[in-house]
Backbone as CSV, one residue per row, in Angstrom:
resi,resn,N_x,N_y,N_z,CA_x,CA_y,CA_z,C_x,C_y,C_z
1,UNK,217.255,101.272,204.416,216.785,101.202,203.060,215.349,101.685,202.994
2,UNK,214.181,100.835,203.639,213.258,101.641,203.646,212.778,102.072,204.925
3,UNK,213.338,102.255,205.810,213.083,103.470,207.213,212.571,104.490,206.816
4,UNK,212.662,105.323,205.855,211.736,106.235,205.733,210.386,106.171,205.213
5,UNK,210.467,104.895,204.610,208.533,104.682,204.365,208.216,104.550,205.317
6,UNK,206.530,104.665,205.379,206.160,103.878,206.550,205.297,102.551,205.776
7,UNK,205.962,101.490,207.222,205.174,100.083,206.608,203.730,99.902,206.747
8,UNK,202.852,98.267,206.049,201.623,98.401,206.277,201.280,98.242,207.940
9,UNK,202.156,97.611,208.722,202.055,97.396,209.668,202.489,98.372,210.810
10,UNK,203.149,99.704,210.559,203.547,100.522,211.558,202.472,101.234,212.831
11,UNK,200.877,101.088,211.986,200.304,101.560,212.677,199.808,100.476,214.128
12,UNK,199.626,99.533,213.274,199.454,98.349,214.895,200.801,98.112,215.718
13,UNK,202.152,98.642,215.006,203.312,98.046,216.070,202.934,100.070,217.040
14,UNK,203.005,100.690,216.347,202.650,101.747,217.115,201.631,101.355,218.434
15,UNK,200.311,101.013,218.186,199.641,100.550,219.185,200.581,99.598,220.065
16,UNK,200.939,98.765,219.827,201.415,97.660,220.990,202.898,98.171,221.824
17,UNK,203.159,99.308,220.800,204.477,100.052,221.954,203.310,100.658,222.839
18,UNK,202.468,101.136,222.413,201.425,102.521,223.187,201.304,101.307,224.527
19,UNK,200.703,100.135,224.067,200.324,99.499,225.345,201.268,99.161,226.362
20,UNK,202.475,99.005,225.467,203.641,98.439,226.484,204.195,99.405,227.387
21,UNK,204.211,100.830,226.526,204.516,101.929,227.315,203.348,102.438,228.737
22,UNK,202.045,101.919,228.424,201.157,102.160,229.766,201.430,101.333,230.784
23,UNK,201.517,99.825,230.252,202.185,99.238,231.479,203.883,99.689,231.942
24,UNK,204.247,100.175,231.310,205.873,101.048,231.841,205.074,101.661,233.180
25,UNK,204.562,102.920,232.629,204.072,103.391,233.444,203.339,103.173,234.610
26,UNK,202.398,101.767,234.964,202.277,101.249,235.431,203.392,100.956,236.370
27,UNK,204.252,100.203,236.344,205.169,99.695,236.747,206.148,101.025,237.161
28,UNK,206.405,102.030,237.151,206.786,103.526,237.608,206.015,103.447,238.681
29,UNK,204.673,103.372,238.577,203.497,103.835,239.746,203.968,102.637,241.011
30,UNK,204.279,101.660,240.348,204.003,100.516,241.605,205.461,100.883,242.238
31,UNK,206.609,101.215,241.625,208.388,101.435,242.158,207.586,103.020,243.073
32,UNK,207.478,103.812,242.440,207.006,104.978,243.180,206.263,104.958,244.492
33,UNK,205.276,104.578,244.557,204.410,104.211,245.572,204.548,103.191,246.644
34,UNK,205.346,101.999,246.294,205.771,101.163,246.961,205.095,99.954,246.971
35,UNK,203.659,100.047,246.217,202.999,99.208,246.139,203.533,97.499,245.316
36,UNK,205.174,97.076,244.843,205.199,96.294,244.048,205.712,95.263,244.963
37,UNK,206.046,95.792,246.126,206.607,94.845,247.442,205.271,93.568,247.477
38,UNK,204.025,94.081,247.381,202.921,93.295,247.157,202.747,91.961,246.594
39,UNK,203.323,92.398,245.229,203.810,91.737,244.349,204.766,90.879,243.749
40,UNK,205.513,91.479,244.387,207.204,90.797,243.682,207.594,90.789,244.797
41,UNK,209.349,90.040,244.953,210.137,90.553,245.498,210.783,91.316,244.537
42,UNK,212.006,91.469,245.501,212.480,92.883,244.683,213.219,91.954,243.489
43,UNK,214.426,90.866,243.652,214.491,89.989,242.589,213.359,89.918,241.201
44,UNK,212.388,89.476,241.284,211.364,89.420,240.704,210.879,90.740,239.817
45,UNK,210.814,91.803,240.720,210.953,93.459,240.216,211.876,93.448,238.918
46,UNK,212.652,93.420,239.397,213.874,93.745,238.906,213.914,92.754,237.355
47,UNK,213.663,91.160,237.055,213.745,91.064,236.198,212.492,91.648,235.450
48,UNK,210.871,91.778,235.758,209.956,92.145,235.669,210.655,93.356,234.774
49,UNK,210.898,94.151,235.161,211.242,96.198,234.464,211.923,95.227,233.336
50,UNK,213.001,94.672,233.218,214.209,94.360,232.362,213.276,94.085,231.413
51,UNK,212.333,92.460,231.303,211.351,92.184,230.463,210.988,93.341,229.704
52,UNK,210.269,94.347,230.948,209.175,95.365,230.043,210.196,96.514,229.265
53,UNK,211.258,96.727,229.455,212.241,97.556,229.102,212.610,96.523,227.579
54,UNK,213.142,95.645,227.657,213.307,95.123,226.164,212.069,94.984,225.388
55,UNK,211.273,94.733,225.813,209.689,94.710,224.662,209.527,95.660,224.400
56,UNK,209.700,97.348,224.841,209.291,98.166,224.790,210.658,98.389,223.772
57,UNK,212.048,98.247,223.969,212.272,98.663,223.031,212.103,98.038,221.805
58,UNK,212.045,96.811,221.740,211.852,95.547,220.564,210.661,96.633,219.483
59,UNK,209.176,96.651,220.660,208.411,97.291,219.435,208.778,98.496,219.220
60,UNK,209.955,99.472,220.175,210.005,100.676,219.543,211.063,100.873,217.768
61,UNK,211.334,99.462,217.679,212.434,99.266,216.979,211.352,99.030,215.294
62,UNK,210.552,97.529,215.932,209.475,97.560,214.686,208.679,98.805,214.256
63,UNK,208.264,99.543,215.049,207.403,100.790,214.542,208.575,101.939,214.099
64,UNK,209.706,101.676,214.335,210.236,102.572,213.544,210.805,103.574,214.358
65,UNK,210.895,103.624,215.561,211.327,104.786,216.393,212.522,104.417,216.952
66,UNK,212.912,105.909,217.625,214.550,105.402,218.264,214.107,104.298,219.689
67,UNK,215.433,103.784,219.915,215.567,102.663,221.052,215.920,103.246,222.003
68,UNK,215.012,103.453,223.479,215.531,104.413,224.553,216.497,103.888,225.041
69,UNK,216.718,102.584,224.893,217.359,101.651,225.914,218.296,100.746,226.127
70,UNK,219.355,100.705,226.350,220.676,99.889,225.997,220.257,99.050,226.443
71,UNK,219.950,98.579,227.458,219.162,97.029,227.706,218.732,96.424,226.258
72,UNK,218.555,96.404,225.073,218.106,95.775,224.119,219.630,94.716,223.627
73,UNK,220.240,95.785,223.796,222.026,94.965,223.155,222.447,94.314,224.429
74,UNK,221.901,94.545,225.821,222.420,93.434,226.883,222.243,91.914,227.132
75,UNK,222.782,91.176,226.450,223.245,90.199,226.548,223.523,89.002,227.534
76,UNK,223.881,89.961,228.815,224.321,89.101,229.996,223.688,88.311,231.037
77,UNK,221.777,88.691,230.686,221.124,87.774,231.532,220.760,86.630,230.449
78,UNK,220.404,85.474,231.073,219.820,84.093,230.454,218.663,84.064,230.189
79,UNK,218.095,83.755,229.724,216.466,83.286,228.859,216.029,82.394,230.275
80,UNK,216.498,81.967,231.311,215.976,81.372,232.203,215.748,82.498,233.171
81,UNK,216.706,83.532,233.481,216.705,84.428,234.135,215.636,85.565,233.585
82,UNK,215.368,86.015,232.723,214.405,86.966,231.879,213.392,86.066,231.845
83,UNK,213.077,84.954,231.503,211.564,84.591,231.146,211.047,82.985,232.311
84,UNK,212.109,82.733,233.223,212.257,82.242,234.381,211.020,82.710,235.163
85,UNK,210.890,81.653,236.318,210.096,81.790,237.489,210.608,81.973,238.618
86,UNK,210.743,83.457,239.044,211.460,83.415,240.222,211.393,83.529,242.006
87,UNK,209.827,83.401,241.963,208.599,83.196,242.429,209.204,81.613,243.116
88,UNK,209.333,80.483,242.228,208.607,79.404,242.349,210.482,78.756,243.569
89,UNK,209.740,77.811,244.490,210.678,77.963,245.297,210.797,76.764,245.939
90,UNK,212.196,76.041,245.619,212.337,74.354,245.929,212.077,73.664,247.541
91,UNK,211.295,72.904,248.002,211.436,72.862,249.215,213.245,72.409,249.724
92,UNK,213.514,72.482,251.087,214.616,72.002,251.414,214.302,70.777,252.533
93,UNK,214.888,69.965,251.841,214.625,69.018,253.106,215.203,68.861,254.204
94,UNK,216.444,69.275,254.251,216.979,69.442,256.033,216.645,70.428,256.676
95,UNK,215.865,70.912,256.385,214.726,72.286,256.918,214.429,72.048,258.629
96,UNK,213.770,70.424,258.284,212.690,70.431,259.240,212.941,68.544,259.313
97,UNK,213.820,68.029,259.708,214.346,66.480,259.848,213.569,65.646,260.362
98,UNK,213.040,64.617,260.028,212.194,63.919,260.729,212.807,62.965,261.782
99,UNK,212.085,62.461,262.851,212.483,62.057,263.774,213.525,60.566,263.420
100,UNK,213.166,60.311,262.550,213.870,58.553,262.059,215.569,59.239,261.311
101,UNK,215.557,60.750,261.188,216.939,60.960,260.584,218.068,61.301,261.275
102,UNK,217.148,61.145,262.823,218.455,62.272,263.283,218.519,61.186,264.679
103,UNK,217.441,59.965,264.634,218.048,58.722,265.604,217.332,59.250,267.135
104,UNK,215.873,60.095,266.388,215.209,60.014,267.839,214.260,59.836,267.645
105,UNK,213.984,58.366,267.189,213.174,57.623,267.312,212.121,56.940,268.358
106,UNK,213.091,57.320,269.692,212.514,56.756,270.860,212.989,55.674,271.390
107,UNK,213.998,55.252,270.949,214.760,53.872,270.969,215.326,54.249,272.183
């Protein structure tokens, strides 16, 4: 209906694709170079791009431009999985048994 105006706001959603698209690029440099191993694991990578791939299309959608990216209509990861910590990591306790569990106590 009105897609062909432009809104009052197209020029700032323009900016915040511009930014989202430098960190794209960013994130190209670190897969390219190898430098994101640093950073992430590859798990972590991997939801990391997905994130920046739907924001990027989200604002390419508000400013009015086409959507590069079928990832916007994908559905199949969870809001725990996309905006999750996958970093953060439960200890295990039969790891490392203490002496009173396993009856060598010294008795």
């Amino acid at each position: 209906m009105a897609e062909g105006q432009p809104g009052p706001y197209d020029d700032v959603a323009r900016r915040w694709l511009a930014l989202v698209e430098r960190r794209q690029q960013h994130f190209i440099e670190l897969c390219d170079t190898g430098r994101w191993r640093h950073y992430y694991t590859h798990d972590e990578f991997l939801v990391e791009m997905r994130k920046l791939l739907r924001v990027r299309d989200r604002w390419a959608a508000i400013a009015g431009l086409p959507v590069a990216d079928a990832l916007a209509d994908d559905d199949s990861l969870g809001v725990e999985e996309i905006f999750g910590f996958p970093h953060r990591v439960e200890p295990l306790e039969d790891v490392l048994p203490t002496p009173w569990q396993n009856g060598l106590n010294g008795a």
